[in-house]
C-alpha atoms as one frame of an Amber mdcrd trajectory, in Angstrom:
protein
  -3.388  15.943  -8.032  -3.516  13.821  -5.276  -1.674  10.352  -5.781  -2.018
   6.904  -4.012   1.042   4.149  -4.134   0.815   0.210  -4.407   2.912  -1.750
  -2.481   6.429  -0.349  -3.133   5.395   1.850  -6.233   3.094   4.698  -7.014
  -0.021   4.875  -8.995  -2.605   7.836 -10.205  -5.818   7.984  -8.459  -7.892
   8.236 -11.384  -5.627   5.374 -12.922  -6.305   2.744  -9.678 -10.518   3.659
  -9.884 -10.474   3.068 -13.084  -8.633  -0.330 -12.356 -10.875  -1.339  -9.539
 -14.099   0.279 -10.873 -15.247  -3.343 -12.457 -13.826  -5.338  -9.286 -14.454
  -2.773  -6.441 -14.012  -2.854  -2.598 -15.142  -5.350  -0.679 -16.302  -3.892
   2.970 -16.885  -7.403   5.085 -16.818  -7.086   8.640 -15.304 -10.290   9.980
 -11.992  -9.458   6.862 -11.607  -6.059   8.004 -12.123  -7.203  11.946 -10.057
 -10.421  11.504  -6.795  -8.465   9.234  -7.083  -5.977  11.715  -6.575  -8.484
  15.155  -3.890 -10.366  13.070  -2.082  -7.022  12.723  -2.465  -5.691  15.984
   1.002  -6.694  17.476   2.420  -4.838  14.261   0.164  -2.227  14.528   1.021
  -1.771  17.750   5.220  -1.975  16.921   4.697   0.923  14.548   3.746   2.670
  17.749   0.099   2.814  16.853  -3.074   2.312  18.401  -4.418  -0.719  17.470
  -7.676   0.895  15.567  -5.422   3.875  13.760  -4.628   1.566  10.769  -7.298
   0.607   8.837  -7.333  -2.754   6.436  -9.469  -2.783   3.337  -9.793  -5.380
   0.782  -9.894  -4.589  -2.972 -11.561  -7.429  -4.948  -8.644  -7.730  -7.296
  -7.042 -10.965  -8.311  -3.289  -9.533  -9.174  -1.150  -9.712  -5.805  -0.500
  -6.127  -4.763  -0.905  -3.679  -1.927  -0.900  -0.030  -1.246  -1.172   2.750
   1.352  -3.219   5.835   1.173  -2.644   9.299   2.422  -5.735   8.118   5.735
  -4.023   5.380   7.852  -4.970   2.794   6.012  -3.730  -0.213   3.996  -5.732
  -1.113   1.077  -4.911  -5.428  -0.008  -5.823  -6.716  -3.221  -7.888 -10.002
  -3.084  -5.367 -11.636  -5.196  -2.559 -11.114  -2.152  -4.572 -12.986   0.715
  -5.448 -15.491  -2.084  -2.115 -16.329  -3.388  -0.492 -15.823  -0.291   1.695
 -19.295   0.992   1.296 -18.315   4.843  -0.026 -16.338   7.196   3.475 -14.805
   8.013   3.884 -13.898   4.043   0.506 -11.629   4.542   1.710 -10.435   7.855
   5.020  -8.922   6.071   3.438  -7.305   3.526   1.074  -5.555   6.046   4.477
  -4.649   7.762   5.901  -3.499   4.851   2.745  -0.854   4.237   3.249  -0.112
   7.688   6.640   1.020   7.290   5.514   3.364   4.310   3.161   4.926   6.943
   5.309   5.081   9.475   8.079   6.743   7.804   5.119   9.532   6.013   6.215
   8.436   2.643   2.390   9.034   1.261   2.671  12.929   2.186   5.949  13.902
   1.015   5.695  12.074  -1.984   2.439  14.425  -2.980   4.514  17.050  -1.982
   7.477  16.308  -4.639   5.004  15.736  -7.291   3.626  18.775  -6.681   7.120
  20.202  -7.375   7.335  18.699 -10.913   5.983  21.115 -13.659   5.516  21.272
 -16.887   6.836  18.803 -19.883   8.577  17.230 -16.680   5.669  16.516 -14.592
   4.012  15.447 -17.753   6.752  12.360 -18.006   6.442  11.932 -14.320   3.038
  10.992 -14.988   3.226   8.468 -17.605   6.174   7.051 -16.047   3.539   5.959
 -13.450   0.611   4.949 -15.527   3.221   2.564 -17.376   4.237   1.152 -14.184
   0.133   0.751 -12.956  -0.490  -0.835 -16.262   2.482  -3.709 -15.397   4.784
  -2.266 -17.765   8.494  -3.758 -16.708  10.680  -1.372 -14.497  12.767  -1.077
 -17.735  10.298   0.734 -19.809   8.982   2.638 -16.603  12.600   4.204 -16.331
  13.129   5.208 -19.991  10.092   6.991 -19.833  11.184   8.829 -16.908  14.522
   9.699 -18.210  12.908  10.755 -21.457  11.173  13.529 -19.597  14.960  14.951
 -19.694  14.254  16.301 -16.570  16.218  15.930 -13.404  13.073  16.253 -10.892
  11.646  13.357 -12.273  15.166  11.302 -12.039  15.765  12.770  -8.641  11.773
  11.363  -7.667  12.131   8.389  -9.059  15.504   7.363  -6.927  13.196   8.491
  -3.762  10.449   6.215  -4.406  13.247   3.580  -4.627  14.932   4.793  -1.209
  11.438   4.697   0.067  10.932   1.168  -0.186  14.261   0.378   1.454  13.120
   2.405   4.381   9.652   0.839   4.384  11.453  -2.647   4.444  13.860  -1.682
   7.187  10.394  -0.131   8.778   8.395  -3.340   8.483  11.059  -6.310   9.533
  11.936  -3.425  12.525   8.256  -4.457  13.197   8.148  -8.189  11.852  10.561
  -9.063  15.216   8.691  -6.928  17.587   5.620  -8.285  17.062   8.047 -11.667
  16.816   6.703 -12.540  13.382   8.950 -14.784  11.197  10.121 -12.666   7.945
   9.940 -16.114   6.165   6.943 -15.929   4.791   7.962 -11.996   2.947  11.314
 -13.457   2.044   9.489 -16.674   0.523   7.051 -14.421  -1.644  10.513 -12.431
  -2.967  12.177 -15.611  -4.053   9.081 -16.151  -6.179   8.872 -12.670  -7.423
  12.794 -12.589  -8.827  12.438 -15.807  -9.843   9.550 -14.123 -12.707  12.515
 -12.338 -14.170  12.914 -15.538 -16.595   9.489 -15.816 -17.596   7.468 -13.739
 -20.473   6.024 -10.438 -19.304   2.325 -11.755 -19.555   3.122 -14.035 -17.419
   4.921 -11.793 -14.467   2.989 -10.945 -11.744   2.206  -7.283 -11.768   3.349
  -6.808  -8.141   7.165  -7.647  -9.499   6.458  -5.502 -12.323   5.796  -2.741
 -10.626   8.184  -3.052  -8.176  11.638  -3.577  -9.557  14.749  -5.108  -7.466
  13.787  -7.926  -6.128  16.620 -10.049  -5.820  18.269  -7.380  -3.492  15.101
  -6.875  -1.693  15.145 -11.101  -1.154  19.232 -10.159  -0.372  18.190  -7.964
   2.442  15.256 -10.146   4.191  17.420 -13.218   4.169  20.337 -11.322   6.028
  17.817 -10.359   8.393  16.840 -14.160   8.930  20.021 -15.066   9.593  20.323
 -12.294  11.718  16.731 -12.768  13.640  15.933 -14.271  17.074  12.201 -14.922
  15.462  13.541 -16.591  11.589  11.877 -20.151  12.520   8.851 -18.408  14.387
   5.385 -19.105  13.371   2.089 -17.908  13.707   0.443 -19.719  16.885  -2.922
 -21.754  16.328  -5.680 -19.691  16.501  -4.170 -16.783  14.520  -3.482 -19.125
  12.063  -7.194 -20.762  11.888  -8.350 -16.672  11.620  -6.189 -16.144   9.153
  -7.258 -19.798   7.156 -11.030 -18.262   7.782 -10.348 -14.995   6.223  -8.426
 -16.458   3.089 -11.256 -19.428   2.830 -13.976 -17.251   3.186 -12.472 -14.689
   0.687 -11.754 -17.446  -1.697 -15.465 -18.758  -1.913 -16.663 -14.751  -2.484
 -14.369 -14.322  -5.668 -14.122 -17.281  -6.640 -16.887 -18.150  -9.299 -19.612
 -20.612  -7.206 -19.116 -23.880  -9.070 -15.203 -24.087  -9.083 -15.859 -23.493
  -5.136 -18.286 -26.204  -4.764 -15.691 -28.336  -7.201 -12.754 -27.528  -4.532
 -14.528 -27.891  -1.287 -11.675 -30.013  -0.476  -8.812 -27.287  -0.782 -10.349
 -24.993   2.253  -9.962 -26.088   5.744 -11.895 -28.728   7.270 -13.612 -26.255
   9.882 -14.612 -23.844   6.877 -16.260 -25.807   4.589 -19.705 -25.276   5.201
 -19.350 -22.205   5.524 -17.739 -21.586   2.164 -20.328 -24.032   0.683 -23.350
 -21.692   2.324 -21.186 -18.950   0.468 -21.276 -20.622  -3.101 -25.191 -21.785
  -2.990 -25.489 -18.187  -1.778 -24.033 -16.557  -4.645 -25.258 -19.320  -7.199
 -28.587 -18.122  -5.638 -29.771 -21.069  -3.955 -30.275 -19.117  -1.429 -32.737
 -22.152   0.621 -29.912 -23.975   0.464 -27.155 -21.155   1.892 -29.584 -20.797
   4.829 -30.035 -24.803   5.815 -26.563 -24.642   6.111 -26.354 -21.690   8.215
 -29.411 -22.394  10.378 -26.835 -25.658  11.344 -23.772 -23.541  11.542 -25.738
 -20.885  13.833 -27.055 -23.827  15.983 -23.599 -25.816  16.300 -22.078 -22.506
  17.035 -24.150 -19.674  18.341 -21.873 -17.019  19.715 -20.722 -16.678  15.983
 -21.478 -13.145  14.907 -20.404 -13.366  11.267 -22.622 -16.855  11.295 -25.190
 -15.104  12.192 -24.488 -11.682  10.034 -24.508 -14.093   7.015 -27.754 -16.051
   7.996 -29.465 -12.233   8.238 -27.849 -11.791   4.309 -29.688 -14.718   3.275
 -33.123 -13.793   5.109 -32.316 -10.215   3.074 -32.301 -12.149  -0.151 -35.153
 -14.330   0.463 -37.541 -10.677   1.488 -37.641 -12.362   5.429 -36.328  -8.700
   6.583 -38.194  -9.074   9.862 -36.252 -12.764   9.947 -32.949 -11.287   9.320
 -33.434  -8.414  11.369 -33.232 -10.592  14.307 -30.588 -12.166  13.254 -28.596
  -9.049  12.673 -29.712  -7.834  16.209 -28.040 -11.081  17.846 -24.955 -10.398
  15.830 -24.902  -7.415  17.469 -25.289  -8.660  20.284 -22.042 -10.860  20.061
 -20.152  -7.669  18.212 -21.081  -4.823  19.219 -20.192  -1.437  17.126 -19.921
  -3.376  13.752 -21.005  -0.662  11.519 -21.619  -3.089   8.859 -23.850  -5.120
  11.234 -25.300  -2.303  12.123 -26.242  -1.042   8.348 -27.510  -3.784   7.687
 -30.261  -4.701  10.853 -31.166  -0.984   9.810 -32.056  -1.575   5.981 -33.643
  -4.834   6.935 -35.730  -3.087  10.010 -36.952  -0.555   7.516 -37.319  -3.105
   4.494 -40.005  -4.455   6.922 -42.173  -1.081   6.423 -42.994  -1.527  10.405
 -43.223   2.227  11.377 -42.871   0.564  14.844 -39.460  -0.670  14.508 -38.016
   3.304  12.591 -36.507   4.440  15.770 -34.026   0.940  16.043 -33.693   1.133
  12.412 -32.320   5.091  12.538 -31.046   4.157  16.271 -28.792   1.485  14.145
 -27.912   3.791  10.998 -26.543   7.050  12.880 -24.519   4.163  14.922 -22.860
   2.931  11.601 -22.493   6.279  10.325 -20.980   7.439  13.593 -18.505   4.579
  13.271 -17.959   4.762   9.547 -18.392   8.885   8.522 -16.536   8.910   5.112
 -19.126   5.736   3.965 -21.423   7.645   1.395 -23.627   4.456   1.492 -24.476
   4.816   5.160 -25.060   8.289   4.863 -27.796   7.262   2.252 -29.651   4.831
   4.552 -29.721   6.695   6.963 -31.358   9.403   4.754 -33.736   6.525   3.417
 -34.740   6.045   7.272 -35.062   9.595   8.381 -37.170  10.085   5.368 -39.784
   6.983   6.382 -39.784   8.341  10.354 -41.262  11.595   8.600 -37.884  13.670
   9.367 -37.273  15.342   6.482 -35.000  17.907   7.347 -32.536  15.489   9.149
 -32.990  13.327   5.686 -31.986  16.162   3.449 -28.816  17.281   5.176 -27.618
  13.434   5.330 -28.335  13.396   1.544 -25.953  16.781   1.385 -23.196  15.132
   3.688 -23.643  11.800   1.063 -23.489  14.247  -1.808 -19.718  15.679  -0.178
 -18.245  12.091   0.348 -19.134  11.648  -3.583 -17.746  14.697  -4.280 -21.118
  15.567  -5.713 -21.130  19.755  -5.497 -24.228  20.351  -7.086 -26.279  17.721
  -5.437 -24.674  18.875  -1.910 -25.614  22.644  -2.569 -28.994  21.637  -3.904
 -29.911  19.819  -0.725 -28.444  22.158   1.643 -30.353  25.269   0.355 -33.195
  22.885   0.391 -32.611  22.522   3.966 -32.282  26.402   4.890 -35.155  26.946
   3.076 -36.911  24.713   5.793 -39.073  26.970   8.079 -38.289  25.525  11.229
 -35.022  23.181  11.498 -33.226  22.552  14.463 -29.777  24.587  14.957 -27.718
  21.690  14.628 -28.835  21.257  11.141 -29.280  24.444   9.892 -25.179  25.133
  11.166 -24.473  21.707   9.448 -26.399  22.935   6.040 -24.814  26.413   5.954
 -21.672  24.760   6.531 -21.813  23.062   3.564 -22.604  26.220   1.460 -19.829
  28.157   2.799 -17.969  25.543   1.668 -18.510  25.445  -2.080 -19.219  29.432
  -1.880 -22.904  29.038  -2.276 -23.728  30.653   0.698 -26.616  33.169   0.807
């Protein structure tokens, strides 16, 4: 069984889809681009490359974080939300990157591969109870009642883990010279939710139990750090603003956004207001706004990525494929961007404009391989340009990502059955038999 961990804790796979299934992942360009420029210089303290890490954002409002076993570090919505600073995200993104760093993800699969039996069975629960938000109390006893010293013996790693990931992440905090004020600030408010009812704790302290000597350790550090009174310079702090603002007026229901123009920044309230008439689906107002924005400011990509969305909604594909294209333009390699000029270029049903349109597609899926939803339209655009064979093998690589065996064999033998493919393919199809054993 292969297991994920939030922020400082560990939770089942099945357990955290389940969780997210109704809220989901949202993939937006300028979030991902923007986390990922603001966490460069930490990035790049782990010792890094700047693009190794990726950032994702989980439309979730509890405050929590986690790392996966692929270099990257998944944020709940509810964390940039209710975040007080930019430096508070910043350490939690440090902290994940100490959890990486010090290959906590791997060996901790490995030990829970070790547990058997009526142990491994407590192990288990022990966990959902702690994804659920049960307190660290409860999530112990159930551990211990497994009567099994595996499970005792894991459960005092995952602790020593997050010591390590903290001494990992403020390591990094004062390379990148980031102020650890803003984490230490979040884990005053954290213990300070030992007083109050359970329903009313936030499930990252739930989950995550010591707190106080966690808030112990980060103020020694400050006291100890050339960089305690440092703070985020101007523009990183007006990208960071633009991320939270813009995230804010996405999961935030339309009219309580429209009602609290006031609390985003100055510079981002149009834009957030384009975002609410968007979603309340006055969509002819979302694009008067953003035919301004584009105008006042027109090497904005992600103005001009969100003027194409609106164009998409109104069926203007041929409209909003230009505007995708000069996006583009001003970001190149956006595989998002690039997605979506190719749905709208073959929404247009212009055979003329299929070659961009698949030109654009095999660029995002280049970019983004593991996105099942790219690999579909590019399918969808293979199909209308009359290749076939190049469709059904993308529908068989789509069918792996979703772990879809039947659907990838079916298409692959549909594929070999092809009288004349091209090599490439045919290797690619028979690759995918061999595979799952289905090979002929």
């Amino acid at each position: 069984m292969r297991l994920l961990y939030t922020c400082r804790a560990i939770v089942l796979a099945g357990v955290l889809m389940a969780t997210n299934a109704t809220a989901g992942m949202i993939r937006d360009t300028e979030i991902e681009a923007g986390l990922t420029r603001l966490a460069a210089p930490l990035i790049t303290a782990a010792g890094y490359a700047p693009d190794a890490v990726k950032l994702r954002v989980i439309i979730d409002p509890s405050y929590n974080a986690f790392v996966a076993g692929e270099m990257t570090i998944y944020i709940h919505s509810g964390l940039l939300t209710e975040a007080r600073s930019g430096e508070e995200i910043l350490g939690v993104i440090a902290h994940e990157l100490g959890h990486l760093k010090a290959g906590h993800v791997p060996r901790r699969d490995e030990a829970l591969r070790e547990a058997s039996g009526a142990g491994a069975l407590a192990t288990i629960a022990a966990l959902a109870l702690a994804t659920g938000g049960a307190p660290a109390d409860a999530t112990i006893g159930v551990m211990i009642g497994g009567n099994d010293q595996v499970n005792r013996q894991l459960l005092r790693g995952f602790r020593r883990d997050e010591s390590v990931a903290d001494e990992f992440g403020l390591r990094f905090l004062d390379t990148a010279q980031v102020s650890a004020s803003g984490l230490a600030e979040m884990m005053r408010r954290l213990a300070a939710q030992r007083a109050l009812p359970e329903n009313r704790q936030s499930q990252y302290y739930q989950t995550h139990p010591g707190a106080a000597d966690r808030l112990a350790v980060y103020n020694d550090h400050l006291q100890q750090s050339s960089f305690a009174n440092s703070r985020l310079a101007d523009r990183p702090r007006q990208l960071m603003t633009r991320i939270t603002d813009k995230l804010r007026a996405y999961s935030a229901p339309p009219q309580q956004t429209i009602a609290t123009l006031s609390t985003l920044a100055a510079a981002n309230r149009d834009y957030g207001l384009a975002i609410a008439q968007f979603r309340r689906g006055d969509l002819q107002a979302a694009l008067t706004i953003m035919d301004r924005q584009t105008a006042d400011q027109p090497d904005d990509a992600f103005f001009h990525e969100f003027r194409g969305d609106i164009l998409m909604s109104l069926a203007q594909p041929a409209q909003a494929a230009i505007a995708y294209e000069t996006a583009i333009k001003l970001r190149p390699d956006s595989p998002q961007i690039l997605l979506n000029l190719g749905r709208a270029l073959v929404a247009t049903q212009d055979k003329a404009r299929l070659s961009r349109a698949v030109a654009a597609l095999e660029l995002a899926v280049r970019d983004e391989p593991r996105w099942a939803f790219a690999h579909r339209q590019l399918a969808i655009a293979y199909g209308r340009a009359g290749q076939i064979a190049a469709a059904d093998i993308t529908l068989a690589d789509e069918a792996v990502l979703r772990q879809d065996k039947q659907q990838a064999i079916r298409m692959a033998r549909r594929v070999i059955k092809r009288p004349e493919i091209a090599a490439d393919i045919r290797n690619r199809a028979n690759d995918i038999l061999f595979r799952f054993g289905a090979a002929e």
